[in-house]
Backbone as CSV, one residue per row, in Angstrom:
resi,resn,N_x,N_y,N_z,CA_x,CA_y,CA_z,C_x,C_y,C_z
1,UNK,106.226,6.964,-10.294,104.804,7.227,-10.321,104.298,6.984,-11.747
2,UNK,103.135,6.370,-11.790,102.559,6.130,-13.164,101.757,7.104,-13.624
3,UNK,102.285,7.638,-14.967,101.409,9.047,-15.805,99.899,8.781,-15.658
4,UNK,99.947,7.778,-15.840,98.026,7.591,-15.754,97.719,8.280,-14.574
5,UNK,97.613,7.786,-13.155,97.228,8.193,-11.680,97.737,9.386,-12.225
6,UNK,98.885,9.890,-12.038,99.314,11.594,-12.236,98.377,12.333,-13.280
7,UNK,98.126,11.973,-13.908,97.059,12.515,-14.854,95.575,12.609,-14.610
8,UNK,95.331,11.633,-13.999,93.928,11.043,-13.191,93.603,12.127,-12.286
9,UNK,94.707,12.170,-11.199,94.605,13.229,-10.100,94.565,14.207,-10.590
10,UNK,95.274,14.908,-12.089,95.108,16.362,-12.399,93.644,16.564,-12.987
11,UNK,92.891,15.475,-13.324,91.733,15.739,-14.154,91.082,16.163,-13.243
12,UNK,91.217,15.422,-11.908,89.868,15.240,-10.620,89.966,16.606,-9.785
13,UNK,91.228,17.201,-9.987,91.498,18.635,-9.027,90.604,19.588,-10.206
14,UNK,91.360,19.539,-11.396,90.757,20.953,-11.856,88.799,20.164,-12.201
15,UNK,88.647,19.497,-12.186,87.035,19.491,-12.447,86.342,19.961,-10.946
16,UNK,87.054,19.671,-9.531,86.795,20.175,-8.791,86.686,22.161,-8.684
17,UNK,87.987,22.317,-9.285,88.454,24.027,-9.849,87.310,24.902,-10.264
18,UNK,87.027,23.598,-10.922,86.051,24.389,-12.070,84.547,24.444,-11.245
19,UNK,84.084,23.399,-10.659,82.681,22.943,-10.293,82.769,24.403,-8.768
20,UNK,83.916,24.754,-8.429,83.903,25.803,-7.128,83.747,26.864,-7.835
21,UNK,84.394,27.207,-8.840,84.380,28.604,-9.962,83.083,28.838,-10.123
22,UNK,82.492,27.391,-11.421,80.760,28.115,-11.360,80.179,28.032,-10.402
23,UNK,80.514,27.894,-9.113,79.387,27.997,-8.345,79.694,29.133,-7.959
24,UNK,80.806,29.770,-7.845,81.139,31.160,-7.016,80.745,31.963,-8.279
25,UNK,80.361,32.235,-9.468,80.336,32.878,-10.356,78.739,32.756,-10.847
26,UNK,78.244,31.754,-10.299,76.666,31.718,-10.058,75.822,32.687,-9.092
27,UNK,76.517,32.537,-8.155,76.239,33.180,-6.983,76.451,34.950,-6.871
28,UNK,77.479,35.121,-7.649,77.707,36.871,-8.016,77.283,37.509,-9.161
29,UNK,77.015,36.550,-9.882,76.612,36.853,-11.331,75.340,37.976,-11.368
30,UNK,74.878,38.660,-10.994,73.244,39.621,-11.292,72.427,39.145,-12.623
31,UNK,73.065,38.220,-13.445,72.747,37.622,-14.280,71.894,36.422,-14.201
32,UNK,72.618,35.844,-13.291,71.964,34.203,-12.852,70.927,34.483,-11.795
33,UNK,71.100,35.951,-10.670,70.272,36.149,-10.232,68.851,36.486,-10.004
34,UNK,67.783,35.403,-9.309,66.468,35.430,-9.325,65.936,36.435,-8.559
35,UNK,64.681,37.631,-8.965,64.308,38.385,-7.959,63.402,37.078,-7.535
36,UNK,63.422,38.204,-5.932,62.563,37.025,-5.540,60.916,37.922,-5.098
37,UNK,59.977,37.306,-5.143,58.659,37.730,-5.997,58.041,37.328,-4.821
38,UNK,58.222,36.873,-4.080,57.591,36.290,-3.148,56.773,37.517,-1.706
39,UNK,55.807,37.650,-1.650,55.607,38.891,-0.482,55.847,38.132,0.761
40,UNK,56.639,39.161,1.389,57.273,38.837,2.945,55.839,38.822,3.997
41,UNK,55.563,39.100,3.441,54.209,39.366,4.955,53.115,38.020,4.719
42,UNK,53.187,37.712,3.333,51.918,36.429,3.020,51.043,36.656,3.291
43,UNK,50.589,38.014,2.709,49.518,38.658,3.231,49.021,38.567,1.636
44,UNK,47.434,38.385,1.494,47.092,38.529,-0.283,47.473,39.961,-0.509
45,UNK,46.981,40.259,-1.919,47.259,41.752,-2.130,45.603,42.579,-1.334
46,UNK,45.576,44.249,-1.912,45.499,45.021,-0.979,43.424,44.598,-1.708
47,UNK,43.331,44.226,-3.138,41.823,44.175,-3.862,41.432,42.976,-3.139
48,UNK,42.340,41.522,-2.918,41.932,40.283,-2.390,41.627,41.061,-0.934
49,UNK,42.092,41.323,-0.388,42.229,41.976,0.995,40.384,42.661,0.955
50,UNK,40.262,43.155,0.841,39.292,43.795,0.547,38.123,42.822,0.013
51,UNK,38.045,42.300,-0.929,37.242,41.644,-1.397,36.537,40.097,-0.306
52,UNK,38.004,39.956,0.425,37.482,38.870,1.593,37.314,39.479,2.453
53,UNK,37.223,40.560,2.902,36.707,42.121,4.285,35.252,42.004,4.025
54,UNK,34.700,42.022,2.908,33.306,42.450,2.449,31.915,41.235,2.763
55,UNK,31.463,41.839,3.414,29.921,40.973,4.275,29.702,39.859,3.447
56,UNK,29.261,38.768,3.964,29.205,37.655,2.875,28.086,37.306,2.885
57,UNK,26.916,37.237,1.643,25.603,37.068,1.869,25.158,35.820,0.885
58,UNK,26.057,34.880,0.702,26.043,33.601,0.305,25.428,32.581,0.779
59,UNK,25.840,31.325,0.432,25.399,30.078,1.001,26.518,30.255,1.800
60,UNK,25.878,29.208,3.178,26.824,29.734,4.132,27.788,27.966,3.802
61,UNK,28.797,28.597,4.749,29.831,27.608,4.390,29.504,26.162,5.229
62,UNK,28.605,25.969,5.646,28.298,25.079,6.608,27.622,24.003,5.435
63,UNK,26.465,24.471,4.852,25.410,23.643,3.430,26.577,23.916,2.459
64,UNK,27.638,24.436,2.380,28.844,23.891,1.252,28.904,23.014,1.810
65,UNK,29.877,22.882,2.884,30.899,21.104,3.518,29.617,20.057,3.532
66,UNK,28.826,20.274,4.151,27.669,18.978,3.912,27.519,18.600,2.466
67,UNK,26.923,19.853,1.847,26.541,18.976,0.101,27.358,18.735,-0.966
68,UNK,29.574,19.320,-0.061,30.211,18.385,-1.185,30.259,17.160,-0.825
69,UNK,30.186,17.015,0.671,30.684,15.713,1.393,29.711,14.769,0.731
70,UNK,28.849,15.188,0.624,27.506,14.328,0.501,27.442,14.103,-1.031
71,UNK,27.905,14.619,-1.856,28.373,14.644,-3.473,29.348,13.615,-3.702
72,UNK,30.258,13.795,-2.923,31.862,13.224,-2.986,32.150,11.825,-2.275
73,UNK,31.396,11.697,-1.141,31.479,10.610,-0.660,32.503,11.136,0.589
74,UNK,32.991,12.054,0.620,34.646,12.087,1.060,34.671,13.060,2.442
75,UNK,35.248,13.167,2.899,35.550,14.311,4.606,36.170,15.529,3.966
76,UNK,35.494,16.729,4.498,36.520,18.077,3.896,36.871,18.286,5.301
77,UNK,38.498,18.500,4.782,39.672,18.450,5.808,40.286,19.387,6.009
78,UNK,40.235,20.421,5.235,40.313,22.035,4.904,39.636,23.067,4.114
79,UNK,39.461,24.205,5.040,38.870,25.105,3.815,39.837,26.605,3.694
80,UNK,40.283,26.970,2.672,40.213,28.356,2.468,39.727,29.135,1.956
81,UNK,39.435,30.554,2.730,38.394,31.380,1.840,39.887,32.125,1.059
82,UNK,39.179,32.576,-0.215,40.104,33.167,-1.381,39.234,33.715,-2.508
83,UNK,39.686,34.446,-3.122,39.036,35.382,-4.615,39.567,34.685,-5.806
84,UNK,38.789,34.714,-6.422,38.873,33.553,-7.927,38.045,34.416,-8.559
85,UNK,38.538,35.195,-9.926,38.192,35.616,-10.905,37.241,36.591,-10.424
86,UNK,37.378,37.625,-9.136,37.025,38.712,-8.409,35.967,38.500,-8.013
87,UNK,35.570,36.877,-7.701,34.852,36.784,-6.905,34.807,36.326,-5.756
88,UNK,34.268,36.191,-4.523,34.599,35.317,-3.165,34.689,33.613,-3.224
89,UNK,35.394,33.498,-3.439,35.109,31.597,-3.207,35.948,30.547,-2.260
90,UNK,35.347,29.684,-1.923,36.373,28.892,-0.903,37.033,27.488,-1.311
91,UNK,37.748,27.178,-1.261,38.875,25.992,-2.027,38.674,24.848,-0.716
92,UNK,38.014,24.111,-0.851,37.882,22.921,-0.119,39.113,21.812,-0.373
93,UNK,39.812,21.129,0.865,40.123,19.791,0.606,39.576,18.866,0.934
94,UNK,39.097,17.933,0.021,38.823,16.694,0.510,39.807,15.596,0.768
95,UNK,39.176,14.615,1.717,39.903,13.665,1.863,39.063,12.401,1.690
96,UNK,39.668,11.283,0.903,38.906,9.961,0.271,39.271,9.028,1.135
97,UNK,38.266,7.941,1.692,38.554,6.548,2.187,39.481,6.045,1.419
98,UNK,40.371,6.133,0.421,41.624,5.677,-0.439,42.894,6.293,-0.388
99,UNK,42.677,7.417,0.524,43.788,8.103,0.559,44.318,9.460,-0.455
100,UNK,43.302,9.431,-1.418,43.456,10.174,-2.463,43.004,11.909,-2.004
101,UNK,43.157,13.156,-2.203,43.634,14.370,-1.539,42.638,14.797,-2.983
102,UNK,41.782,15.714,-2.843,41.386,16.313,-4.480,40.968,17.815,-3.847
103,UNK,41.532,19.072,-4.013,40.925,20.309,-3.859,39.309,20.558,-5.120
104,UNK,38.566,21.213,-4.273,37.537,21.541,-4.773,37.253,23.178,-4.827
105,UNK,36.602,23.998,-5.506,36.765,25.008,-5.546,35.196,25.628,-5.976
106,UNK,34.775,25.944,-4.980,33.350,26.909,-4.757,32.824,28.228,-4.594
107,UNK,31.900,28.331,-5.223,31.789,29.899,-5.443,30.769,30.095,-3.962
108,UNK,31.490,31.243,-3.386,31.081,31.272,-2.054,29.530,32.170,-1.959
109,UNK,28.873,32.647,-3.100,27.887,33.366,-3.222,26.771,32.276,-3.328
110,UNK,26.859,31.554,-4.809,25.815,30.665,-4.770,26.132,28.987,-4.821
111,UNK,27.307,28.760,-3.946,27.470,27.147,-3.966,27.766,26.425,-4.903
112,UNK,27.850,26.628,-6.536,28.353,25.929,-7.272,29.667,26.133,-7.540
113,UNK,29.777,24.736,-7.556,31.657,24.390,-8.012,32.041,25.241,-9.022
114,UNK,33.394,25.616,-8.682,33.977,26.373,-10.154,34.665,25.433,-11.141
């Protein structure tokens, strides 16, 4: 047998050794470990919650989608209502005859873009 290959094969086992080690030592470590931050329910919190509960005496969302469409040139293809800087506003997507995707972001009280 030639030392080279015999040597070859010992490099390729223990780099394997090693690449199973840190991963098993990644995985137990409380060190390497990420909390995870994420809320299980995907529910907003309890002030957003509340703040999108509350009567909405804005421009209604109907003269939003017309006068971005009509601004933009473009189709809104989604809306979500959401709180931005504790106030009510809704995050429009548009969609462009080019294919191009641009979120827009409106203050749901008096219609101007944020």
């Amino acid at each position: 047998m030639h030392p080279a290959s015999t040597m070859h094969r010992w490099r390729a086992r223990a780099g394997s050794a090693l690449a199973v080690l840190l991963v098993a030592i990644g995985t137990q470590s409380p060190a390497f470990a990420r909390k995870d931050t994420r809320n299980e329910s995907n529910e907003p919190p309890p002030q957003v919650q509340r703040e999108l509960a509350r009567p909405h005496a804005g421009v209604s969302l109907d003269k939003i989608i017309t006068a971005t469409e009509k601004r933009y040139g473009a189709s809104v293809v989604k809306v979500e209502d959401t709180v931005l800087q504790g106030r009510r506003a809704y995050v429009l997507r548009l969609h462009f005859k080019d294919g191009r995707i641009v979120h827009i972001k409106v203050d749901a009280e008096t219609g101007r873009e944020l």
